[in-house]
C-alpha positions as CSV (number, residue, x, y, z in Angstrom):
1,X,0.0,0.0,0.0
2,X,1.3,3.4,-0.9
3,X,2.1,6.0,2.4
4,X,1.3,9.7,2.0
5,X,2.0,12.9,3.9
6,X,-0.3,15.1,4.1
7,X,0.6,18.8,3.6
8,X,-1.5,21.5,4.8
9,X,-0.9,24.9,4.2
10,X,-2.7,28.5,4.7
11,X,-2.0,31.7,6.2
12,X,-3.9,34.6,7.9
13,X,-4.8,36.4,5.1
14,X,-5.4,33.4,2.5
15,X,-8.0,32.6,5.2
16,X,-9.7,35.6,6.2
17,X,-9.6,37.1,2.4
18,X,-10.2,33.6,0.3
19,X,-12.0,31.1,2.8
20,X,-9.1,28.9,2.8
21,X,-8.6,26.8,5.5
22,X,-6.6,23.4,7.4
23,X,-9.7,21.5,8.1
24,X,-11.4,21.8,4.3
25,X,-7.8,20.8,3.1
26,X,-7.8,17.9,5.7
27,X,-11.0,16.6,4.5
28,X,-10.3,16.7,1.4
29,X,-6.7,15.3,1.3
30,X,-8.4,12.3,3.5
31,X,-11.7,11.7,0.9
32,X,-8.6,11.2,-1.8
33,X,-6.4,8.8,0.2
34,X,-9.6,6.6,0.9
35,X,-10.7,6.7,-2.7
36,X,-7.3,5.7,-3.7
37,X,-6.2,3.3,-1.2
38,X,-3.2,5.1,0.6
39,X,-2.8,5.1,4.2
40,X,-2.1,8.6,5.5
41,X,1.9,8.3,8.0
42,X,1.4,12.1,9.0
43,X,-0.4,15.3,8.8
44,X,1.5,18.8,8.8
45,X,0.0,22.3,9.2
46,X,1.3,25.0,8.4
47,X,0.6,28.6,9.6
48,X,2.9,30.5,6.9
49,X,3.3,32.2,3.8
50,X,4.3,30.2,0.8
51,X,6.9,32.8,-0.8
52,X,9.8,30.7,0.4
53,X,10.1,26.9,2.1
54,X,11.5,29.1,5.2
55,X,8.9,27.7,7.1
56,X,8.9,25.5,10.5
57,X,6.8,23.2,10.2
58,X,8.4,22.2,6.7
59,X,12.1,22.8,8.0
60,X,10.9,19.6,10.9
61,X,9.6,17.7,7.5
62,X,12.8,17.9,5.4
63,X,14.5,16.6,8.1
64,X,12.5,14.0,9.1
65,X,12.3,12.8,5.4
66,X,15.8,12.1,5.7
67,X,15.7,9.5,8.4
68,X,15.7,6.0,7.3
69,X,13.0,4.9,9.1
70,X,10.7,7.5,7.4
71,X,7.7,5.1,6.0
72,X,6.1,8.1,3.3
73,X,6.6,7.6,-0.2
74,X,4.3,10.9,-1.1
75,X,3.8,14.3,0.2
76,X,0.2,15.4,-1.0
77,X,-1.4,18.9,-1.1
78,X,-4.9,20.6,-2.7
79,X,-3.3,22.3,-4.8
80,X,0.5,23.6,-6.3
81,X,-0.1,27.0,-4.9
82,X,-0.6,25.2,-1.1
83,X,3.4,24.0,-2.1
84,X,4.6,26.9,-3.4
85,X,4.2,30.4,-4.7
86,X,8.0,30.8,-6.1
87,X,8.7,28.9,-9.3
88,X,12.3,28.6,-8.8
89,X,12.2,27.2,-5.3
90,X,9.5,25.3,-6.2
91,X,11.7,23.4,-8.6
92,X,14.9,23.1,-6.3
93,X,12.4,21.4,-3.6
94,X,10.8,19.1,-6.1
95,X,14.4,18.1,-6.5
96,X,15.1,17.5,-3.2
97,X,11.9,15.4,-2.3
98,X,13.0,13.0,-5.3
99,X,16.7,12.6,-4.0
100,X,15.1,11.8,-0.7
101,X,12.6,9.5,-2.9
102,X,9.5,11.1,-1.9
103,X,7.4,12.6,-5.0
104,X,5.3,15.5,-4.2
105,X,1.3,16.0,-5.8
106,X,-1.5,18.5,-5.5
107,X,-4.3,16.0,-5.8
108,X,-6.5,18.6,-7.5
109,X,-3.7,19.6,-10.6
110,X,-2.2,16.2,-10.8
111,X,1.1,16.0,-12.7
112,X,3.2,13.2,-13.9
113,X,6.5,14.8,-13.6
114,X,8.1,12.0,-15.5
115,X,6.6,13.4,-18.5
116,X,8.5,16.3,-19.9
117,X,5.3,18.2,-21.3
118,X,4.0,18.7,-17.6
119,X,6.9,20.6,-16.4
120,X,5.2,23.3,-18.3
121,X,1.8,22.8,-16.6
122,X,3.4,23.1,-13.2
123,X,5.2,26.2,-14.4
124,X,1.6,27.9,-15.4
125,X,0.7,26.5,-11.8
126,X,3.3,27.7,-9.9
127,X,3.6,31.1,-11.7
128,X,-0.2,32.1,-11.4
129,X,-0.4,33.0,-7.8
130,X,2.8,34.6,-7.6
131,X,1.7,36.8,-10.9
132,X,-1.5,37.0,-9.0
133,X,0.6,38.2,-6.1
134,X,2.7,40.6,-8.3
135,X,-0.2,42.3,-9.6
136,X,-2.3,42.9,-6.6
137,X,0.9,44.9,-4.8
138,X,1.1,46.8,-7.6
139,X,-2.5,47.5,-7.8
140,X,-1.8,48.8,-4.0
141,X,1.5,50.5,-4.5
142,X,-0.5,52.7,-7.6
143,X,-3.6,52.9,-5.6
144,X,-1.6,54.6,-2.4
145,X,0.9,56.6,-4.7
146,X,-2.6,57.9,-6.3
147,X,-4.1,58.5,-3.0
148,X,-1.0,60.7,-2.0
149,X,-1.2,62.8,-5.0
150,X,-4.6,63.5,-4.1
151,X,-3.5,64.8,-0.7
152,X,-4.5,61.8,1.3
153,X,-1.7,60.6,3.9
154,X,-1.8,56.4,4.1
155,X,-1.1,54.2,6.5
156,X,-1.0,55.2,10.3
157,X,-1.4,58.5,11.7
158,X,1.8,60.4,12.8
159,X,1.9,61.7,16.9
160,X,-1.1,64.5,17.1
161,X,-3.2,63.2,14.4
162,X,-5.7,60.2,14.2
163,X,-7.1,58.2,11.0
164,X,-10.4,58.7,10.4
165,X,-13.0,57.6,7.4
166,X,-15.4,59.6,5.0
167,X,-19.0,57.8,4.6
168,X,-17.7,57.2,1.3
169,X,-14.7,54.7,2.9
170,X,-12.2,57.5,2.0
171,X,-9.5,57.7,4.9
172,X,-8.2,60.8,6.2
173,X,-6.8,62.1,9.2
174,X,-7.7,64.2,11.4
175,X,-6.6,66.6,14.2
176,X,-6.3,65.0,17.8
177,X,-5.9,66.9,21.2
178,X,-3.4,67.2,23.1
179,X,-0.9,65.7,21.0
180,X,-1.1,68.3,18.0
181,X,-0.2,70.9,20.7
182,X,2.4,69.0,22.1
183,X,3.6,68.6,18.5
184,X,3.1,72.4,17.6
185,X,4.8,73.7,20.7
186,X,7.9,71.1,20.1
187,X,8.2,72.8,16.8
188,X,8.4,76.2,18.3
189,X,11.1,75.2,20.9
190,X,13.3,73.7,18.7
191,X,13.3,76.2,15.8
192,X,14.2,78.7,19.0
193,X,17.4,77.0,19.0
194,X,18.4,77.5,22.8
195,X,17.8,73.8,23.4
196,X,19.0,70.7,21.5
197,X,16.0,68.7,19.8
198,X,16.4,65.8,22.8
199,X,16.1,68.1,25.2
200,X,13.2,70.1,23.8
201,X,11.4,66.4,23.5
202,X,12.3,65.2,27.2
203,X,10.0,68.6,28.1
204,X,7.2,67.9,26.1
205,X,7.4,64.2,27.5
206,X,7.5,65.7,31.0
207,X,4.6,68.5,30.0
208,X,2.2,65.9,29.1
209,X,3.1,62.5,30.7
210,X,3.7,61.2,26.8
211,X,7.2,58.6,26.0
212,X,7.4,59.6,22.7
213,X,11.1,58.1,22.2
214,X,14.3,60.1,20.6
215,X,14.1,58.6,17.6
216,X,10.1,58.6,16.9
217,X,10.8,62.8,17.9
218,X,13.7,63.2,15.4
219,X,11.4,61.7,12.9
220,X,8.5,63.7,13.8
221,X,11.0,67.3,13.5
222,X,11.6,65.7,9.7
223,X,7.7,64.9,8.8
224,X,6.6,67.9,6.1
225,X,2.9,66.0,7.0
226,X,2.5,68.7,9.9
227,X,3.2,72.1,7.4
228,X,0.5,69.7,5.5
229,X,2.4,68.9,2.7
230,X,2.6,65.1,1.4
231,X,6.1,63.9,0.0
232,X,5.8,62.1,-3.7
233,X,8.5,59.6,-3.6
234,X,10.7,59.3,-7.2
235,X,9.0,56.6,-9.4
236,X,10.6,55.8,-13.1
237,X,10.3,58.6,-15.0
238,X,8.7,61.0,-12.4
239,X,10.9,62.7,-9.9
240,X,9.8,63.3,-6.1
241,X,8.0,66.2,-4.9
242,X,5.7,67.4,-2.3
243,X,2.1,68.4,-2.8
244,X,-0.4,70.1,-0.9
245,X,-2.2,67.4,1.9
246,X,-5.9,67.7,2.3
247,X,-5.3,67.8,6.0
248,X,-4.8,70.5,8.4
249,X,-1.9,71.7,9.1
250,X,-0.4,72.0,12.3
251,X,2.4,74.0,11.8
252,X,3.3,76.3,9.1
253,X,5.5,75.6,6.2
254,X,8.2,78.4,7.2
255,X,8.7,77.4,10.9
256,X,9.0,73.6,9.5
257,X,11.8,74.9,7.3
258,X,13.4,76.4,10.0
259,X,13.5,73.6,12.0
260,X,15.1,71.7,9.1
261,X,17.9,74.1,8.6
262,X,18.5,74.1,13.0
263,X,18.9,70.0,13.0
264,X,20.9,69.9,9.9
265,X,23.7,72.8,11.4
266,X,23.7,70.4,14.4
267,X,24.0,67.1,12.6
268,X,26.5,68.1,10.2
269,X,30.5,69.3,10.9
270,X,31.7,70.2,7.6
271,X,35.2,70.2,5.7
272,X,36.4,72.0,3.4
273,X,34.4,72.2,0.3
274,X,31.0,71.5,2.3
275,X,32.3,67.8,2.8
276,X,30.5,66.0,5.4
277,X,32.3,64.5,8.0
278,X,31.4,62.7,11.3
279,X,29.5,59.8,10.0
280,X,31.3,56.5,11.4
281,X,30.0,53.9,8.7
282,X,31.0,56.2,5.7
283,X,34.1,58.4,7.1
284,X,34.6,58.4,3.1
285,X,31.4,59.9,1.8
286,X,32.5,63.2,-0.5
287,X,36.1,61.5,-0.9
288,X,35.5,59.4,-3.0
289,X,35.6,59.9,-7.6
290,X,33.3,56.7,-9.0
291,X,35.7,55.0,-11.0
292,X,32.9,54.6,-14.2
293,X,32.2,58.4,-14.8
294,X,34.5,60.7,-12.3
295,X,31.3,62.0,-10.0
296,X,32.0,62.3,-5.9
297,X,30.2,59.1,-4.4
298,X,27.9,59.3,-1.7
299,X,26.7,56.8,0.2
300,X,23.7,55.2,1.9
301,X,21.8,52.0,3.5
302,X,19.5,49.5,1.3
303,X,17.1,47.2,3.5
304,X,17.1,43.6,3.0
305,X,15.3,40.5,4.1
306,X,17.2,40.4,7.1
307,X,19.5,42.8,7.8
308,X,20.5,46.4,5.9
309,X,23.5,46.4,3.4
310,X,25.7,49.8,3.3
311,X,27.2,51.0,0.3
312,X,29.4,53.7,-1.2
313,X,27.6,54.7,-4.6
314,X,26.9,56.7,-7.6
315,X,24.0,58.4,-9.2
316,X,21.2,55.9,-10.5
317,X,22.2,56.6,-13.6
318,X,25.5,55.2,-13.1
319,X,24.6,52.5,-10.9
320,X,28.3,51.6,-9.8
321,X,28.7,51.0,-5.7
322,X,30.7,49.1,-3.4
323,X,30.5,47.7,-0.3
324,X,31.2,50.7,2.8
325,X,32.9,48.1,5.3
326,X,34.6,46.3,2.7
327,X,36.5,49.6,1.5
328,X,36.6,51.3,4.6
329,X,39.1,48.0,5.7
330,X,41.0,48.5,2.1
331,X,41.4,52.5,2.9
332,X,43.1,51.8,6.9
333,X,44.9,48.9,5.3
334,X,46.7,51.4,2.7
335,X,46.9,54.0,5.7
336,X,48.5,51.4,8.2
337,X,51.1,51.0,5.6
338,X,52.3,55.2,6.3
339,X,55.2,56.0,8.0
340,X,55.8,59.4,9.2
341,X,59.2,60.5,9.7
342,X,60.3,60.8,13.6
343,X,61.1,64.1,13.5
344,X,58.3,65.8,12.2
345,X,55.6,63.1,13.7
346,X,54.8,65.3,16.3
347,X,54.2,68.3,14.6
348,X,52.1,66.9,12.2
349,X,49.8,65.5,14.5
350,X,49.3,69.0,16.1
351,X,49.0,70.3,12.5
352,X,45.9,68.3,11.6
353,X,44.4,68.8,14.9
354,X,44.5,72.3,14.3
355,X,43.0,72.0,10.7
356,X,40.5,69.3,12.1
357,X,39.3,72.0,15.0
């Protein structure tokens, strides 16, 4: 008698948005083993998104798979999509499963993989939902850019204002007391410039028994939302901009500019030539000539899955960049290699002290 695993897949949203859910798969899964004559070894649920295989409960099943005393000879599932939404690691885990001789099958788009035709099939099946996927994010992404032109701020509400909704679903937001005074006098404090920003947000903490943290503040002193403006962000052809926010404002556009100009004399020490210089992770931002078309490189963070990669780079345009740590280590391993003469070591040090001061 053949021995199947059953594979069970959905998450949150599939559930709540498409009715998916374990035990209609379960059924299901069970009516075809019993129709067919294969005893079920094991169930598996599993609570996560198929975009990758990093998920637990399949992690436990790959290794499991590996023991000799695993019984299964198939690893069932509704449907391709419940495997995988990823065509690429969809095929490195079909791989795997047959060097570990167990053959994977959604019983409701069988495939016979040993006929070279339905590779294709399981491509179109694969592909479908991650197209699907594709084209609803980018459905959002132009819905929200649209909404912003428009005036309308998405997502959450920043400190002293609260989302509300139109009777025509339209969100907005919306004054709320006391925060937008908190937020409006923190504004007037800072642009004073007798206090520094932390200090001026440890008083308004203190003033109305708020924790608004230093980091939240600094980006609330930076959010052009409270002159009521709305910030377009670059998009192919179309540069960024700011446009007029169908909000109310809760400071005006001047002190918010000069606010601006107060952080950015305190966060910058500049060089000669307006060079930047203080920044630990890119001591070499402004130094540096891109080696494809001569321009000063600048320098900035990308997020990834996991962690954020820093780079020294050029215009878009250009594209060139290089890893900050990496030549950071290459720049103090050609300093290290200096020598100063004896006799003038100590006057040079006091030399570029002076210029540094």
């Amino acid at each position: 008698m053949i021995i199947a695993d059953l594979y069970i897949r959905v998450s949150t949203d599939e559930q709540a948005e498409k009715g998916y859910s374990q035990r209609d798969q379960n059924e299901r899964l069970r009516k075809y083993c019993e129709n067919n004559n294969i005893l079920v070894n094991k169930v598996i649920y599993e609570d996560h998104s198929a975009k990758s295989f990093e998920r637990p409960e399949w992690k436990k099943y790959l290794i499991e798979i590996k023991k000799r005393s695993h019984k299964s000879s198939l690893v069932l599932f509704t449907k391709w999509d419940r495997f995988s939404r990823n065509t690429g690691d969809a095929y490195q885990m079909i791989s795997l499963l047959h060097k570990n001789h167990i053959i994977p099958q959604a019983i409701e788009q069988p495939l016979d993989m040993s006929v070279p035709e339905n590779k294709l099939m399981l491509a179109i099946y694969l592909s479908t939902p991650e197209v699907e996927n594709d084209r609803r994010a980018l459905n959002t992404f132009h819905g929200m850019r649209r909404a912003k032109k428009e005036g309308r701020l998405m997502g959450i509400a920043p400190y002293g204002y609260i989302n509300r909704s139109h009777e025509d679903g339209k969100k907005y937001i919306a004054r709320k007391e006391p925060e937008a005074s908190n937020i409006t006098w923190a504004f007037n404090e800072v642009a004073k410039g007798h206090l520094p920003a932390d200090h001026v947000r440890l008083q308004m903490n203190k003033r109305e028994g708020v924790s608004m943290s230093r980091s939240a503040f600094a980006k609330a002193m930076r959010n052009p939302v409270y002159c009521g403006k709305i910030y377009i962000e670059n998009y192919k052809q179309e540069e960024a901009y700011y446009t007029d926010g169908k909000h109310e404002a809760l400071i005006t556009e001047r002190l918010f500019y000069q606010v601006q100009q107060i952080m950015d004399k305190r966060r910058k020490v500049e060089g000669p030539g307006g060079r930047v210089f203080g920044n630990d992770r890119f001591p070499l931002r402004g130094l540096l000539t891109c080696p494809r078309c001569g321009k000063n490189l600048t320098a900035s963070g990308a997020k990834g899955k996991s962690r954020t990669y820093y780079y020294y780079h050029c215009h878009y345009k250009c594209g060139f960049r290089f890893d900050s740590d990496t030549l950071n280590e290459l720049f103090e391993t050609e300093i290290s290699k200096l020598e100063y003469n004896p006799i003038i070591k100590d006057l040079m040090k006091e030399i570029l002290l002076d210029n540094y001061k």
